[in-house]
C-alpha positions as CSV (number, residue, x, y, z in Angstrom):
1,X,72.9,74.0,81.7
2,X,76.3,75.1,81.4
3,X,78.0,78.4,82.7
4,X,79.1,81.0,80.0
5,X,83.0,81.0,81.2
6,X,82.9,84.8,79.6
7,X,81.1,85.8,82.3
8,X,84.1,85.6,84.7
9,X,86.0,88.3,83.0
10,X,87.6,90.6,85.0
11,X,87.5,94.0,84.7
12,X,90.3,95.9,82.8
13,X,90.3,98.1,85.4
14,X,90.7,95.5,88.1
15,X,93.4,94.0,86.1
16,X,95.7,97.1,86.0
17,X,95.5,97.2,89.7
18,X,96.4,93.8,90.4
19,X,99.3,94.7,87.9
20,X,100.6,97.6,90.0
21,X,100.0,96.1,93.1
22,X,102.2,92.8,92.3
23,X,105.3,95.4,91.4
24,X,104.8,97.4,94.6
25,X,104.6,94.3,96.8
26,X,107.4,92.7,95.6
27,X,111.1,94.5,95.1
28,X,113.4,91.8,94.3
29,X,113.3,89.4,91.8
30,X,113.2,86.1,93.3
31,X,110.5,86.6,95.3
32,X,108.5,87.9,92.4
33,X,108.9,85.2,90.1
34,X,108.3,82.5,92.9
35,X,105.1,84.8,93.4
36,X,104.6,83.9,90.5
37,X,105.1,80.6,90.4
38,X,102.7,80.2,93.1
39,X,99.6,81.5,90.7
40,X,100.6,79.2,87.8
41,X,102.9,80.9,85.8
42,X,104.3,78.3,84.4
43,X,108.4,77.9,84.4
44,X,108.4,77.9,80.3
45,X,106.7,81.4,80.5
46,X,108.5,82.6,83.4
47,X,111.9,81.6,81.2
48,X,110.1,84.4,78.8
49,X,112.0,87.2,81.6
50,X,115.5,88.3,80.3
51,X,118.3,88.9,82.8
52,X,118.3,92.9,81.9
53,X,114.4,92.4,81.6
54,X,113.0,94.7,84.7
55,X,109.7,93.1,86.2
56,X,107.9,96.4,85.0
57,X,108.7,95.1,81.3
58,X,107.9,91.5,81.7
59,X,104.9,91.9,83.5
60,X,103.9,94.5,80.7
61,X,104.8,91.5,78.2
62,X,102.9,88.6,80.5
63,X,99.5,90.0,81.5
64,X,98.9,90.6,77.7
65,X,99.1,87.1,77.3
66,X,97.4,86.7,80.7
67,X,94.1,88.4,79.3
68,X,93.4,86.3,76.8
69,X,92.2,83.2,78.6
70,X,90.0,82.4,81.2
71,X,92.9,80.4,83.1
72,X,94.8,83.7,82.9
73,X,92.1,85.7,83.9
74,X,91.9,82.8,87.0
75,X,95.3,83.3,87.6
76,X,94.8,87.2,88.0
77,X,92.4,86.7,90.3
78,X,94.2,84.6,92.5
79,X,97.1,86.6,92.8
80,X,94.8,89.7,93.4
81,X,93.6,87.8,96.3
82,X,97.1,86.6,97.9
83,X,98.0,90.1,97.6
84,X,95.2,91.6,99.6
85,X,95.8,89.4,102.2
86,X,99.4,90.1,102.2
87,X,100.4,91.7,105.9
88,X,103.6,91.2,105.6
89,X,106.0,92.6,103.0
90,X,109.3,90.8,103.7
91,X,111.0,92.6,99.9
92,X,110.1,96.0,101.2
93,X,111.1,96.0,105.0
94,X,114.9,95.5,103.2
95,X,115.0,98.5,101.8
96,X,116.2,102.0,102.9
97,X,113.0,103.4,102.1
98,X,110.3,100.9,103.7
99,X,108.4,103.7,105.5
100,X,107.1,104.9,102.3
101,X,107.1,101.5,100.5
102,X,104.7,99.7,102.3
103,X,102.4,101.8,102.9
104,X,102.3,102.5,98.9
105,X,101.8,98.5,98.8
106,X,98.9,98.1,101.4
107,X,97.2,101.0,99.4
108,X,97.5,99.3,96.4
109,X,96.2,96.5,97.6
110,X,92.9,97.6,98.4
111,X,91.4,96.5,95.4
């Protein structure tokens, strides 16, 4: 008896939280896309992102396409789970403002 894969959808909801939590964990660029890389984005997609691009706008063009498979939805998951066992925010404890950032990112990740 086979499983019905459409039963591991996730939740829209879910899925817009694991979107803002991935831009307030991560500040710079490389770190994000190798983030990225982890959760199998793959380097054809991830050559998708534009120079003047800002993650805000790929991300708002790449979980579109994320959505529409199970992999994607897989993938999602995955990174939702890295991220709430993130600790350690090593982008956001270089900025000015880190006393306010991470705490906005540990928030977020309480999924």
């Amino acid at each position: 008896m086979g499983h019905d894969r459409m039963n591991k959808r996730l939740a829209p909801a879910f899925i817009e939280l694991t979107q803002d939590a991935l831009l307030k964990a991560f500040w710079y660029r490389p770190s994000f896309r190798l983030f990225l890389q982890q959760h199998g984005i793959k380097d054809s997609v991830l050559a998708q992102w534009h120079a003047d691009q800002s993650k805000r706008d790929f991300l708002a063009w790449l979980w579109p396409q994320l959505i529409k498979t199970d992999l994607g939805h897989d993938a999602i998951l995955n990174m939702a789970r890295s991220l709430v066992e993130m600790d350690h925010f090593p982008d956001l404890e270089r900025k000015e403002d880190t006393k306010i950032r991470i705490p906005e990112a540990k928030q977020a990740m309480v999924l």
